[in-house]
MDAnalysis code that builds the backbone (N, CA, C; Angstrom):
import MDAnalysis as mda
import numpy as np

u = mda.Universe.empty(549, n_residues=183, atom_resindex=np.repeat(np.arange(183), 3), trajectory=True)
u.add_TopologyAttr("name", ["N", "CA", "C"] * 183)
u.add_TopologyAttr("resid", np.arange(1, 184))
u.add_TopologyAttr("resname", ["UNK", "UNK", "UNK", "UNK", "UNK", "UNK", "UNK", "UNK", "UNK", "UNK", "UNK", "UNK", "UNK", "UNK", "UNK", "UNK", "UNK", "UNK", "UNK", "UNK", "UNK", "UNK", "UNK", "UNK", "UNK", "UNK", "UNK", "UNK", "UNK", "UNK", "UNK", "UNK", "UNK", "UNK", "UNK", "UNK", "UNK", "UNK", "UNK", "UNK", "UNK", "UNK", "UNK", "UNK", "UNK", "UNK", "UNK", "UNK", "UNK", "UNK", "UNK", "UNK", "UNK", "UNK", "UNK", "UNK", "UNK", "UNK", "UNK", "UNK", "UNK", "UNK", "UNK", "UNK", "UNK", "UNK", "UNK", "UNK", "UNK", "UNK", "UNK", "UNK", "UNK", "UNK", "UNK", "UNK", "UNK", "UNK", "UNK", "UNK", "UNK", "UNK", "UNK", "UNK", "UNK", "UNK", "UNK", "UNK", "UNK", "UNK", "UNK", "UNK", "UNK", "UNK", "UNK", "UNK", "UNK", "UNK", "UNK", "UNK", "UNK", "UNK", "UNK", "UNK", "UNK", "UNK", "UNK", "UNK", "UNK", "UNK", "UNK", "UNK", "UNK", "UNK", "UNK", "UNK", "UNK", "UNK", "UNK", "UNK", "UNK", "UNK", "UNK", "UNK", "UNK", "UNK", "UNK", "UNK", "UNK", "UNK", "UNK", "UNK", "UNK", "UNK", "UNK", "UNK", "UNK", "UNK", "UNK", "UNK", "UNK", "UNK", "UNK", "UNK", "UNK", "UNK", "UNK", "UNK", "UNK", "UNK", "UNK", "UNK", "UNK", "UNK", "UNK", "UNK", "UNK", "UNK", "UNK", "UNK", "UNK", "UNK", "UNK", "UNK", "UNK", "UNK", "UNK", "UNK", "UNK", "UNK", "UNK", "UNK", "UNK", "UNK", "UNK", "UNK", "UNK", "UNK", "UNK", "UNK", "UNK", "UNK", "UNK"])
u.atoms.positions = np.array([
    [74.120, 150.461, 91.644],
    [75.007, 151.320, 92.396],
    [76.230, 151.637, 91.543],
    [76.829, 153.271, 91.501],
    [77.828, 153.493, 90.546],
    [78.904, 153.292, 91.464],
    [80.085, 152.703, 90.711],
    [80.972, 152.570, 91.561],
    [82.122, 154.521, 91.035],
    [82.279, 154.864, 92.348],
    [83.125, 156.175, 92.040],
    [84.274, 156.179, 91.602],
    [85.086, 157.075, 91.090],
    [86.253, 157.030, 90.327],
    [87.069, 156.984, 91.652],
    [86.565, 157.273, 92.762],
    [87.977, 157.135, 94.030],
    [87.715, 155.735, 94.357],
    [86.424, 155.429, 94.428],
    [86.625, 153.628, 94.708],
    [87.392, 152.505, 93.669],
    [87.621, 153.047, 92.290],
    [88.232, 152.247, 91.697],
    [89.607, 152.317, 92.172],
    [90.181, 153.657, 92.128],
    [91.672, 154.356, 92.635],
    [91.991, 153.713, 93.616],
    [91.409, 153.641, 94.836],
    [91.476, 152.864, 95.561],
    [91.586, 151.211, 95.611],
    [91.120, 150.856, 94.386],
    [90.883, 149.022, 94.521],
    [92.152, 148.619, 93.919],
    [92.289, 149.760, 92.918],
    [93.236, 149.694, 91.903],
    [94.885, 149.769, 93.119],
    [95.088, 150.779, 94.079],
    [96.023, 150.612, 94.742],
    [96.163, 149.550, 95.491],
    [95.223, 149.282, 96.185],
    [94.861, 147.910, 97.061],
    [95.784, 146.833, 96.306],
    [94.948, 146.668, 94.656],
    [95.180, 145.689, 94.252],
    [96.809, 145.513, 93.937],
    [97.545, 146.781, 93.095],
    [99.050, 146.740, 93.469],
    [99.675, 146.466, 94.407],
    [99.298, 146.976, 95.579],
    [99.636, 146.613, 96.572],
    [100.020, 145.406, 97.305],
    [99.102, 144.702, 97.321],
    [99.105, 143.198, 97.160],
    [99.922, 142.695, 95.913],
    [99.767, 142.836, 94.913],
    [100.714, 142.616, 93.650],
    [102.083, 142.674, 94.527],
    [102.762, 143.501, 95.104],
    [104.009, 143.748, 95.410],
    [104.243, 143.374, 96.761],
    [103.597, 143.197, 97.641],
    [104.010, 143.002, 99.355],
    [103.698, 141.214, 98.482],
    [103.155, 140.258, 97.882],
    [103.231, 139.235, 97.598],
    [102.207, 138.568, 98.050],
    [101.163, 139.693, 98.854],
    [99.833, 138.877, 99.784],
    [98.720, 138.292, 98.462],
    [98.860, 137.218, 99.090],
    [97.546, 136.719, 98.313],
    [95.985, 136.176, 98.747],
    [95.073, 136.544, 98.358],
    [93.981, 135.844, 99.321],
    [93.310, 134.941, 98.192],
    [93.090, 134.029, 99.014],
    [92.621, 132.826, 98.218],
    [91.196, 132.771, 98.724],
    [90.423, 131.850, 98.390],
    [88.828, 132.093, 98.645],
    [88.806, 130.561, 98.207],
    [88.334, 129.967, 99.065],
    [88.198, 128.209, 99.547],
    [86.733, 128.241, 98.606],
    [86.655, 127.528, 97.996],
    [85.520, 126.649, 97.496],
    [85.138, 125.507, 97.963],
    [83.781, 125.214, 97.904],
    [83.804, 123.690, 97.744],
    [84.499, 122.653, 97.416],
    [84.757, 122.786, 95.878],
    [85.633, 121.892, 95.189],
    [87.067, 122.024, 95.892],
    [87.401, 122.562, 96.574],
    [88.820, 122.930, 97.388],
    [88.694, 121.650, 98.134],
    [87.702, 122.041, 99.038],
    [87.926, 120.876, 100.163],
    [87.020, 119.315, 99.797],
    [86.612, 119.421, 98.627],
    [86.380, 117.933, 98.129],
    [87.969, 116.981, 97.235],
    [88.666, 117.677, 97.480],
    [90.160, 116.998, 97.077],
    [90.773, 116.380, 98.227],
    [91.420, 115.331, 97.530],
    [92.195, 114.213, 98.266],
    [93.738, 114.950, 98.484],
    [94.190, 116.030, 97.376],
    [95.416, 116.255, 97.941],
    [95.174, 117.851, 98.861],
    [94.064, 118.373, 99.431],
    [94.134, 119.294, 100.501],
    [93.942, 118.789, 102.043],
    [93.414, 117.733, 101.656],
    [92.759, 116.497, 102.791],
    [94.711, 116.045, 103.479],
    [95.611, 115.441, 102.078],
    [96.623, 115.290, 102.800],
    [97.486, 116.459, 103.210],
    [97.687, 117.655, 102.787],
    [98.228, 118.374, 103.219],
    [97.666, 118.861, 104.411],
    [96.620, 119.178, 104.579],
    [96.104, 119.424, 105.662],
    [96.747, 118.636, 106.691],
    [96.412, 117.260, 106.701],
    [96.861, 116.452, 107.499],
    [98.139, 116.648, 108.108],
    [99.349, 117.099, 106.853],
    [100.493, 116.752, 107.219],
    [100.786, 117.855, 107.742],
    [100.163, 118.965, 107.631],
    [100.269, 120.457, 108.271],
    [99.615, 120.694, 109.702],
    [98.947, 119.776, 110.234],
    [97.872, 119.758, 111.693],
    [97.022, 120.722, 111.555],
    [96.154, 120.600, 110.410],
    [95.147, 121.527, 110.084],
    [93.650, 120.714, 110.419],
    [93.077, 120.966, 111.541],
    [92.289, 119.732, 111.664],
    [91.487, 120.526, 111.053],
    [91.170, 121.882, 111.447],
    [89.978, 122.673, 111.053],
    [89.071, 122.256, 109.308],
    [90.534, 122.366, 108.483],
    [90.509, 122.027, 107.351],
    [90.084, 120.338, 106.935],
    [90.869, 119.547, 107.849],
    [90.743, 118.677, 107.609],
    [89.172, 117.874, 107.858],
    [88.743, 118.337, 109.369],
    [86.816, 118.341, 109.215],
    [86.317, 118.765, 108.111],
    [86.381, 119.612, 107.290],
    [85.871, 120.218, 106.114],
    [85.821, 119.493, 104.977],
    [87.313, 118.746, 105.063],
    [87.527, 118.124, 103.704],
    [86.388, 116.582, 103.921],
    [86.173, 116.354, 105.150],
    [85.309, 115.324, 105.542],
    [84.546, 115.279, 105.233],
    [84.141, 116.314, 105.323],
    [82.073, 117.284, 105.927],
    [82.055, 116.619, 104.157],
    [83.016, 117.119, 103.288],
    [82.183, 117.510, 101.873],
    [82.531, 115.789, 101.344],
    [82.760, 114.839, 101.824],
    [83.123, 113.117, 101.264],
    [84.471, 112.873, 100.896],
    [85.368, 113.867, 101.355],
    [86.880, 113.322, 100.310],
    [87.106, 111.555, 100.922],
    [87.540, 111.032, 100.476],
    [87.936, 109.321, 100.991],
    [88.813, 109.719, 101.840],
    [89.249, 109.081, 103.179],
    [90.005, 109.400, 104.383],
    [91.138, 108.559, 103.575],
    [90.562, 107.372, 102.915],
    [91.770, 106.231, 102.355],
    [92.149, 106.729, 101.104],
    [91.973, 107.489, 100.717],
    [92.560, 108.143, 99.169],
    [93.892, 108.519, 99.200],
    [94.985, 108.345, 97.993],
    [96.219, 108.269, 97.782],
    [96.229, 109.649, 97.076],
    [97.420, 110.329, 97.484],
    [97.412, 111.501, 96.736],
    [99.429, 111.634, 97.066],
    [100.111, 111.734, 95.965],
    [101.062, 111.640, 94.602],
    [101.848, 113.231, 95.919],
    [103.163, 113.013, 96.778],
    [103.363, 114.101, 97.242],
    [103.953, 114.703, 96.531],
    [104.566, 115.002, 95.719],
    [105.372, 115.646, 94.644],
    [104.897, 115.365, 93.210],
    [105.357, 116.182, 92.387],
    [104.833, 116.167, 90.743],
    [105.772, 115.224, 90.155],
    [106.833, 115.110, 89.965],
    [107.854, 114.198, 89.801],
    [108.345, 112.818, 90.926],
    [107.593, 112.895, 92.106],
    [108.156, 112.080, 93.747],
    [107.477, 110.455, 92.859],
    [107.877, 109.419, 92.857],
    [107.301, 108.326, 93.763],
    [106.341, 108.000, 94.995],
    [106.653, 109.187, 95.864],
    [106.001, 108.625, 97.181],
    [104.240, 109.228, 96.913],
    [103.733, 108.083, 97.325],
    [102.409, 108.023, 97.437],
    [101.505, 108.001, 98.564],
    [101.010, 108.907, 99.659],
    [100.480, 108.771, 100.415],
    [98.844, 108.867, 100.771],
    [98.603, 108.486, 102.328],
    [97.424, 108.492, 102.771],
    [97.251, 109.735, 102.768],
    [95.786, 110.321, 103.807],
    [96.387, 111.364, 105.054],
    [96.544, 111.115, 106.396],
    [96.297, 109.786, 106.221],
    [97.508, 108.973, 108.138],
    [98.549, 109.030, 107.623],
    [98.977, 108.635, 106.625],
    [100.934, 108.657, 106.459],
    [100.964, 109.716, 105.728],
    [100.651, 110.526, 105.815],
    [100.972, 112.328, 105.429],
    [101.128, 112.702, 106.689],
    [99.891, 112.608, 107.468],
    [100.390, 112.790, 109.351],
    [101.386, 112.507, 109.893],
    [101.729, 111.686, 109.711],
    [102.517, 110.573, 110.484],
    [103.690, 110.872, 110.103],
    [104.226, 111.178, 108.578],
    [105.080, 110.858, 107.697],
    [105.951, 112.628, 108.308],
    [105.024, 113.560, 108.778],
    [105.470, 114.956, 108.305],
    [105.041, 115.648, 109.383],
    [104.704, 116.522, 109.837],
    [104.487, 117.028, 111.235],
    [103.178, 117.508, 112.093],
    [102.414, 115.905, 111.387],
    [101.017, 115.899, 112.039],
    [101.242, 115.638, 113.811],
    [100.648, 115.881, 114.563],
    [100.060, 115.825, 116.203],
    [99.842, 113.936, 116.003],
    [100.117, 113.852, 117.216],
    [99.641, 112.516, 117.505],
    [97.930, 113.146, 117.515],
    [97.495, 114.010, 118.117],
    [95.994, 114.394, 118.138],
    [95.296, 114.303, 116.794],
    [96.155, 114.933, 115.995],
    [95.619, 114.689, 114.456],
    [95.411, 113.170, 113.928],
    [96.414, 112.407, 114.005],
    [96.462, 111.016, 113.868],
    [95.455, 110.568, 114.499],
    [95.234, 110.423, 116.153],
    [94.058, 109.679, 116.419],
    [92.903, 110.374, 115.984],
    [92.931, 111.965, 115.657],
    [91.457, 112.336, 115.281],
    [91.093, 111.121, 113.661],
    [92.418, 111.122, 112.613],
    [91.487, 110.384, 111.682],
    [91.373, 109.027, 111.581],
    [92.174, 108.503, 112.975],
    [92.098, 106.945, 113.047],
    [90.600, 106.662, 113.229],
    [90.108, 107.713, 114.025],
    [88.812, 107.853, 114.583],
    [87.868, 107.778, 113.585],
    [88.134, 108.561, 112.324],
    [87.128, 109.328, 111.615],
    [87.105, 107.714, 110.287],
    [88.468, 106.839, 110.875],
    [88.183, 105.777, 109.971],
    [89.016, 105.392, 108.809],
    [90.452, 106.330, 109.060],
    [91.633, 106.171, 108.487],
    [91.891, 104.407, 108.628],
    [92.494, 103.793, 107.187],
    [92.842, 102.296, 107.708],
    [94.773, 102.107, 108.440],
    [94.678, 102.133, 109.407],
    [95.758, 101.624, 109.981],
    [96.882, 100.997, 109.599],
    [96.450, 100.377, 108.446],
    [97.281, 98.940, 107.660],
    [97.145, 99.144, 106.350],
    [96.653, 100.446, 105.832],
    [96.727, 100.917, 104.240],
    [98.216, 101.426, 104.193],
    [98.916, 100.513, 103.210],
    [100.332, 100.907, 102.528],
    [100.047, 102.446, 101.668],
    [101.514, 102.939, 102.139],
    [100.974, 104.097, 101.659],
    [101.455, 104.533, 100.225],
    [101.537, 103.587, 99.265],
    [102.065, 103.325, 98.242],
    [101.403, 102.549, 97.067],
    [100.946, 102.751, 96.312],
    [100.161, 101.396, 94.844],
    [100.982, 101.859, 93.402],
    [102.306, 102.157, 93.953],
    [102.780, 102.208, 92.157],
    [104.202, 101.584, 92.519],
    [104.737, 100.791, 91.254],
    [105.534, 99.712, 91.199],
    [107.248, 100.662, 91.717],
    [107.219, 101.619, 91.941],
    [108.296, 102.179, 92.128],
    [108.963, 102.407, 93.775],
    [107.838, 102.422, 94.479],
    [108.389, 102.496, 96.071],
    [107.786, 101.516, 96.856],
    [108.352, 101.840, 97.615],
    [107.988, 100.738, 99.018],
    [106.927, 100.743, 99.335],
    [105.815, 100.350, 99.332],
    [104.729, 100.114, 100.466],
    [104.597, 99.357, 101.610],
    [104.567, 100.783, 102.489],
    [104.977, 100.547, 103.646],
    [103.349, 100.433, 104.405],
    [103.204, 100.289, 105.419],
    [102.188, 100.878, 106.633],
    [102.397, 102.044, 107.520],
    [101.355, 102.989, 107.495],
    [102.014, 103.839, 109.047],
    [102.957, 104.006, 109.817],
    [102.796, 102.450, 110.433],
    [103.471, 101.989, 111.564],
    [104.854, 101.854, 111.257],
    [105.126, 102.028, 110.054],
    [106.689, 102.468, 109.402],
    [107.178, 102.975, 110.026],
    [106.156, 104.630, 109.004],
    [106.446, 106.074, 109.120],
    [106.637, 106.174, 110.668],
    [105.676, 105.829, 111.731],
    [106.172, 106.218, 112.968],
    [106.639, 105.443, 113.291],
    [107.344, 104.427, 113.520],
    [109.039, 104.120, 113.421],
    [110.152, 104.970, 113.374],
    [109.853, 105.462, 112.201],
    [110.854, 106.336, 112.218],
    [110.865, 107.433, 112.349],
    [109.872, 107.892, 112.724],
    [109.228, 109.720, 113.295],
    [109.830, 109.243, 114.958],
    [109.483, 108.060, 115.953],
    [109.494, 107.732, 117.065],
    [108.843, 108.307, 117.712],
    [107.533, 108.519, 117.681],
    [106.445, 109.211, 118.677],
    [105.843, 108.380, 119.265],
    [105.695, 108.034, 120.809],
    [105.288, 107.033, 121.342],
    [103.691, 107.069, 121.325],
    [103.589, 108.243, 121.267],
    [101.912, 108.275, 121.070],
    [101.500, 108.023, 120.010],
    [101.902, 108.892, 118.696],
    [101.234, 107.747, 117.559],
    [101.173, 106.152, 117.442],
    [102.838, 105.871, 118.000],
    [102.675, 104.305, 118.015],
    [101.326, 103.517, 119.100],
    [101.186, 104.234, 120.008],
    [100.367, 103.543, 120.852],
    [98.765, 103.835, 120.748],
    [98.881, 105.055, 119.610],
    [97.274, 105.101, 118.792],
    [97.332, 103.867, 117.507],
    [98.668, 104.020, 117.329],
    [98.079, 102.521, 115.663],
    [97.769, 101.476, 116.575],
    [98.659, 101.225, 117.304],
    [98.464, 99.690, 118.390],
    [97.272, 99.537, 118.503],
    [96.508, 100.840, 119.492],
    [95.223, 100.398, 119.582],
    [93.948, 100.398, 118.576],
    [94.509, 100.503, 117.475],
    [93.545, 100.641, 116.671],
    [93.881, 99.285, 115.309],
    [94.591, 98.683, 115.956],
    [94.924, 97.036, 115.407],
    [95.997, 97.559, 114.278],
    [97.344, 98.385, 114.161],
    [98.185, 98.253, 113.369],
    [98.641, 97.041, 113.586],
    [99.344, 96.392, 112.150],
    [100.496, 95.366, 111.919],
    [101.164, 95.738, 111.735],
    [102.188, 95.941, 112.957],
    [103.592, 96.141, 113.400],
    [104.509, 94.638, 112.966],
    [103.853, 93.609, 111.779],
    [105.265, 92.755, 111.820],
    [105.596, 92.670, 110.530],
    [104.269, 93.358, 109.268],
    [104.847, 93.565, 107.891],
    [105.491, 94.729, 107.082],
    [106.664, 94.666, 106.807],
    [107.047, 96.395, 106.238],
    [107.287, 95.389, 104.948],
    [107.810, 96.439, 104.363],
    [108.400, 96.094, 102.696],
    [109.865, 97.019, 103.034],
    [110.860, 96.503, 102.468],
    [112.132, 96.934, 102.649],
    [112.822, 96.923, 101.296],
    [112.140, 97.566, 100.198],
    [112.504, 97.376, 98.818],
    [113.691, 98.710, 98.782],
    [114.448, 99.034, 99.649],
    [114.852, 99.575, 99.752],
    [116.837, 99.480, 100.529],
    [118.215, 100.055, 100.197],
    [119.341, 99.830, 101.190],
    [119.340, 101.327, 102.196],
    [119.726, 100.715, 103.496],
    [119.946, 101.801, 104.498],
    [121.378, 101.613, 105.091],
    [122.255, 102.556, 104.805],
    [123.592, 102.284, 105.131],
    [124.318, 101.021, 104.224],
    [123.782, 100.658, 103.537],
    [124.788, 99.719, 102.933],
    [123.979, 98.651, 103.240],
    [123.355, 98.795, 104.271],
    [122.318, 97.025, 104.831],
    [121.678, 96.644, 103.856],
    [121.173, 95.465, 103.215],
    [120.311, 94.973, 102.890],
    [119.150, 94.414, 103.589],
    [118.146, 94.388, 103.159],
    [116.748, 93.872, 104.056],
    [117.239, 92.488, 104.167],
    [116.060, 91.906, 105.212],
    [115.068, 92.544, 105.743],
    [115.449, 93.306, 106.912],
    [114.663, 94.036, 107.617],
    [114.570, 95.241, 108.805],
    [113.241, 94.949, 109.415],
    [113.054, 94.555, 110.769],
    [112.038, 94.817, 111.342],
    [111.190, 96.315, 111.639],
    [110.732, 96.756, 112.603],
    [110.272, 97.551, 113.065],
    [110.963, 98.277, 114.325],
    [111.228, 97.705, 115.065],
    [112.109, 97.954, 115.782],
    [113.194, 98.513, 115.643],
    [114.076, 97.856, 114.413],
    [115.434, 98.090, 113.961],
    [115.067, 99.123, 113.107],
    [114.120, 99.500, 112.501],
    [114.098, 101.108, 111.630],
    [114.102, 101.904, 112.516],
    [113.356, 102.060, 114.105],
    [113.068, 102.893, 115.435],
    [114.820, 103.030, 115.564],
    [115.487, 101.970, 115.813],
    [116.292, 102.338, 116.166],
    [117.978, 102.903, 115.313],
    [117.785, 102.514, 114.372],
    [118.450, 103.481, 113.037],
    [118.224, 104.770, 112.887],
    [117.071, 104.922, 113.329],
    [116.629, 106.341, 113.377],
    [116.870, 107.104, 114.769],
    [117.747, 106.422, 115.826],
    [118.015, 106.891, 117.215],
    [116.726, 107.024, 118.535],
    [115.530, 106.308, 117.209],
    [114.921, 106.072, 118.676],
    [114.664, 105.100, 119.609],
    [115.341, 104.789, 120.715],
    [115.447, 103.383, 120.877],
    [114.117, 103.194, 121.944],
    [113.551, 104.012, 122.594],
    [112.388, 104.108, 123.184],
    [111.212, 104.188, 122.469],
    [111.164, 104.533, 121.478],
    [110.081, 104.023, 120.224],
    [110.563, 102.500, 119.868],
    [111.863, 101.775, 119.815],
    [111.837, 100.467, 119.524],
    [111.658, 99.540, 120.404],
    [111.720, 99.788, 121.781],
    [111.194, 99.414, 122.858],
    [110.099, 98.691, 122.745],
    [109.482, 100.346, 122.756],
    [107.692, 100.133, 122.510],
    [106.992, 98.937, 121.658],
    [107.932, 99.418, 120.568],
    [106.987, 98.665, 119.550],
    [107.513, 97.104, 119.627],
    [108.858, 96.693, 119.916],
    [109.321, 95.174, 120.785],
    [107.968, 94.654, 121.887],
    [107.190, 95.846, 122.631],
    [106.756, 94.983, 123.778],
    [105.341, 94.984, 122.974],
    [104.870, 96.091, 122.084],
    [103.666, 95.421, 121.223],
    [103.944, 94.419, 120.472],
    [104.876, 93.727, 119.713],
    [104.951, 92.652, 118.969],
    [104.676, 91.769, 120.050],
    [105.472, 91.301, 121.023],
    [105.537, 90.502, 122.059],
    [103.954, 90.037, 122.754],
    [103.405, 91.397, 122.430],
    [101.743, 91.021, 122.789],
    [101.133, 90.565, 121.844],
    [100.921, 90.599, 120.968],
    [100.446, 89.293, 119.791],
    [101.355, 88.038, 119.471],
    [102.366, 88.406, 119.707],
    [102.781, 86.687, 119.291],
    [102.489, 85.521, 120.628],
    [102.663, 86.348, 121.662],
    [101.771, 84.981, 122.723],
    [100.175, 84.941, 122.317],
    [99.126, 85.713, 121.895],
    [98.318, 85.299, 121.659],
    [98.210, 84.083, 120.770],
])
């Protein structure tokens, strides 16, 4: 099939066009959604659609992926959720799918490795907290390699909820501790 001199004229404007309004279309591959860092963005964006996809093709649910090019911080995609403006729905969808609860979201000698149950600490969403709960978070180990206000560690869980003004997230997570230590 010949392509006509008005169909090029045409592709050719199209294509300026786009050049200048700044639209870009991208075209998803495979190899797109077999990455660990679209898996966390996804996550941290409430892209479940994407995030089934990145599943469908094997990415590790527990894979660490580097949020910045220069950052320290090292995350899941539960503490990409958790950490940034995932849905409690998103969270329990990958607690479900087999996210670990109690994976620090950190393995390099420079930051804190924390758990989840940090991050929502200090997000204060009662529903994420009461999806890690039931899915066996440890709400009594943080790492506090870190000063907040001048404090030095240690800091419970509670006391990060409530530094952060949520005192009904520190509540919460007071009356889940309280339920394992009488066990």
């Amino acid at each position: 099939m010949q392509t006509s001199a008005k169909q090029k004229y045409c592709a050719m404007v199209l294509l300026i066009l786009c050049f200048l309004t700044g639209a870009v279309y991208c075209v998803r591959t495979k190899a797109h959604y077999r990455d660990i860092n679209t898996l966390c963005i996804a996550a941290a964006r409430n892209d479940l659609k994407t995030v089934k996809k990145c599943l469908e093709y094997g990415v590790e649910i527990n894979g660490y992926k580097q949020w910045a090019r220069k950052s320290n911080d090292i995350y899941t995609p539960l503490t990409a959720a958790i950490a940034s403006a995932g849905s409690p729905e998103m969270v329990n969808y990958l607690i479900q799918m087999g996210a670990d609860v109690n994976q620090k979201s950190c393995k390099t000698y420079y930051c804190s490795e924390n758990p989840p149950a940090y991050y929502a600490a200090q997000r204060g969403d009662l529903k994420i907290i009461e999806y890690l709960a039931g899915a066996g978070a440890n709400f009594f180990h943080i790492e506090t390699n870190f000063y907040l206000h001048g404090e030095s560690p240690p800091r419970n869980l509670p006391r990060v909820a409530q530094d952060c003004g949520h005192h009904s997230a520190a509540e919460l997570i007071e009356k889940i501790m309280g339920r394992y230590q009488k066990k």
